[in-house]
N, C-alpha and C positions, 0 to 999 in steps of 0.2 A: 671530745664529744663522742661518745657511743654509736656505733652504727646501727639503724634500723634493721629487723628479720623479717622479712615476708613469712614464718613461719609463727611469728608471735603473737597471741591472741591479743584482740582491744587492749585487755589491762594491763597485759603485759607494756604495747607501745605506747599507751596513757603514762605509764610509769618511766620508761624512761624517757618520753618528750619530755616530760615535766625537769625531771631530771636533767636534762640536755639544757633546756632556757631558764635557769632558776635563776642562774645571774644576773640576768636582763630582764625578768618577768616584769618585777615593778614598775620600774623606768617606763618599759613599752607598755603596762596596763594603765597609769595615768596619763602618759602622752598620747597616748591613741581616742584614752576614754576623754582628755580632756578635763584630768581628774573631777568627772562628774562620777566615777565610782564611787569615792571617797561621800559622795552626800549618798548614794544611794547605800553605803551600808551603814553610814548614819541614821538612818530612816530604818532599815533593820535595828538597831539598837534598840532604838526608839521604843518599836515597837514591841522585841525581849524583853525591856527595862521593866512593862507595863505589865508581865506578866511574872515578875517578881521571884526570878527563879533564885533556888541556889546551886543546883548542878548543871551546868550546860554542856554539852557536846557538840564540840565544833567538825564537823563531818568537811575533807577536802582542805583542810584547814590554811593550804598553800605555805603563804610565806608569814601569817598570821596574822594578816590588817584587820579582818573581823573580829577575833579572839581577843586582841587586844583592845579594842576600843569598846570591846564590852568587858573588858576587865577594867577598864578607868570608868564607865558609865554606871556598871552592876558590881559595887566592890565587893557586895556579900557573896557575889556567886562566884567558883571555887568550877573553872574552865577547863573542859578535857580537849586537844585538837588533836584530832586525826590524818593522818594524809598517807596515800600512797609513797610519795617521793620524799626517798630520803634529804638529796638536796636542799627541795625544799626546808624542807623541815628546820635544814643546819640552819639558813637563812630569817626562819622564826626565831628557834633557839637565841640566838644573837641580839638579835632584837629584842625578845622579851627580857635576855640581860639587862642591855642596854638600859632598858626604860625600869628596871628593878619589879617585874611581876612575875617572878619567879614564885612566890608565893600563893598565885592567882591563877598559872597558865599552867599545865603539865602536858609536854608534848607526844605522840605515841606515833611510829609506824606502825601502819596498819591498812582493811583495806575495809570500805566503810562498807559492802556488803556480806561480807563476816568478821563481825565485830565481837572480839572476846570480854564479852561483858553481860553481868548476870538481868534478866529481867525487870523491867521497869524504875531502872537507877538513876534515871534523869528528869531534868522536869522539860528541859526546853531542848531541841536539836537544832541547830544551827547549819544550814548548806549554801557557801556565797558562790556563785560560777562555780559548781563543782558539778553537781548532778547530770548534768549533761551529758558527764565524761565516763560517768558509770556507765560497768560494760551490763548489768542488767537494771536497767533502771528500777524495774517491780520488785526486785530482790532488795537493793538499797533501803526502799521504802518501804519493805515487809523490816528489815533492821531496823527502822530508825521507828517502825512502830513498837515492837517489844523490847527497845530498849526505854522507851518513854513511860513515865509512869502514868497511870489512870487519869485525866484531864491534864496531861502536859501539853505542848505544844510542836511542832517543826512548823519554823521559819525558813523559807529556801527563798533566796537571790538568785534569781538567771537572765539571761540574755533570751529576746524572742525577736520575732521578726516583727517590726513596725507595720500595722494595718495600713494607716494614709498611704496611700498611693504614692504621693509625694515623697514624702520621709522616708519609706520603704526605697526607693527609687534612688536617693543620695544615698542610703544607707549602704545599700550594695556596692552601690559605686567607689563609697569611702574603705568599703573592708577589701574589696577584688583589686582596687588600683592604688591604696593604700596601705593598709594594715598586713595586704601578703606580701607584697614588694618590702616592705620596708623594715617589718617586722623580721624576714625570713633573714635579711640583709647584716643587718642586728646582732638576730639570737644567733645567727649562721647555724642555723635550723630551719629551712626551707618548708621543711614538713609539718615542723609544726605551726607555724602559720599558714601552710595551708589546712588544715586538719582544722583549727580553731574557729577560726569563720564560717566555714562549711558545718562544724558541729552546731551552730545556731540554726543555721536555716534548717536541719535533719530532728532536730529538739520537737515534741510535740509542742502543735498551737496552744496559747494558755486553758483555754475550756478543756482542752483533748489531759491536755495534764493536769487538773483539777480530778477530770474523769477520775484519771488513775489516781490516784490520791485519795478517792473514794472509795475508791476499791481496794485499795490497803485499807482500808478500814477506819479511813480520820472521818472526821464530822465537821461541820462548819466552816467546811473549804472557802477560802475566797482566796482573791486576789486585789494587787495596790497595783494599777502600772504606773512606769518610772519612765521620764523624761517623753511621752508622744509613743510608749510602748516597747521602746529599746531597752530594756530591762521590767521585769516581772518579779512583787515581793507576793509569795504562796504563804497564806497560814492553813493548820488545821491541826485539829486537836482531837487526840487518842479520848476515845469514850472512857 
């Protein structure tokens, strides 16, 4: 495991946390979520499938659960996924072996707020728990606009903090005396379960990030929330 620098910016320590717990990610993101992730980026699909893409850009693309399950749901469309961490990355690779979508899925290091790719090549953009972790969030979103072609879409999946009092209330509870203990325990990455829960409650409230998403210049902003609010699906669509 790599040691953290006090001297390295956000994406640089984005890059290598990620890198640091890529062997553990999955494991710790369905036991913790409960694998209620798994329906929430079902419902992501769902809602890509409906807009009939054939090039998608999977932005964050991690270890590939999203990419992939919209390569078995949208077989027309022809998947680019991106991601900071190489680890990661090896751990999609593998997987999309595995499953034979090598003809479906092309994986790229990269870093999704400069993205070496020509204007308006895609139809739909894809973000599942990744945007958060951009170190400019407005920049991301200025990318994944001029990469979208004239009425394409981004679909972004994120974690937000639960309104209900109640819910909100466990919720804390479950991430501060769960998921950092035990996660950290785990990945024997400390940091980055600390880092990862805290980067939810620091995330704009959904309307605040809509805002912005208006102001990159999408139209049609809405939002679906997921499970009492613990998760947020954002659409909007390039004019």
């Amino acid at each position: 495991m790599k040691p953290y620098n006090s001297q390295q910016s956000k994406k640089e320590q984005v890059q290598l946390m990620f890198d640091n717990i890529a062997s553990t990610y999955d494991r710790l993101n369905h036991l913790f979520s409960f694998s209620i992730d798994k329906i929430w980026r079902q419902n992501v699909v769902r809602k890509v499938r409906r807009m009939k893409p054939e090039r998608i850009l999977d932005l964050a693309t991690g270890t590939g659960d999203l990419a992939i399950k919209m390569a078995k749901r949208i077989p027309q469309a022809k998947i680019m996924g991106v991601d900071l961490s190489e680890n990661m990355l090896a751990i999609a690779a593998e997987k999309v072996r595995r499953q034979g979508l090598d003809d479906h899925i092309a994986l790229y290091h990269g870093d999704a707020e400069e993205l070496h790719l020509t204007d308006g090549v895609v139809d739909v953009v894809t973000v599942a728990f990744g945007i958060r972790n951009f170190a400019d969030i407005e920049k991301g979103l200025s990318e994944i606009m001029r990469s979208l072609r004239s009425g394409g879409h981004v679909v972004i999946l994120e974690f937000s903090t639960p309104r209900n009092f109640l819910v909100r209330k466990l919720y804390s509870f479950y991430s501060n005396h769960v998921l950092k203990p035990v996660g950290g325990l785990v990945s024997k990455d400390r940091k980055a379960y600390d880092y990862l829960p805290d980067s939810i409650v620091e995330f704009p409230e959904p309307e605040e990030f809509l805002g912005m998403m208006r102001r990159a210049g999408f139209k049609e902003c809405h939002r679906r929330s997921q499970s009492f609010g613990i998760a947020q699906i954002y659409i909007g669509e390039k004019p």
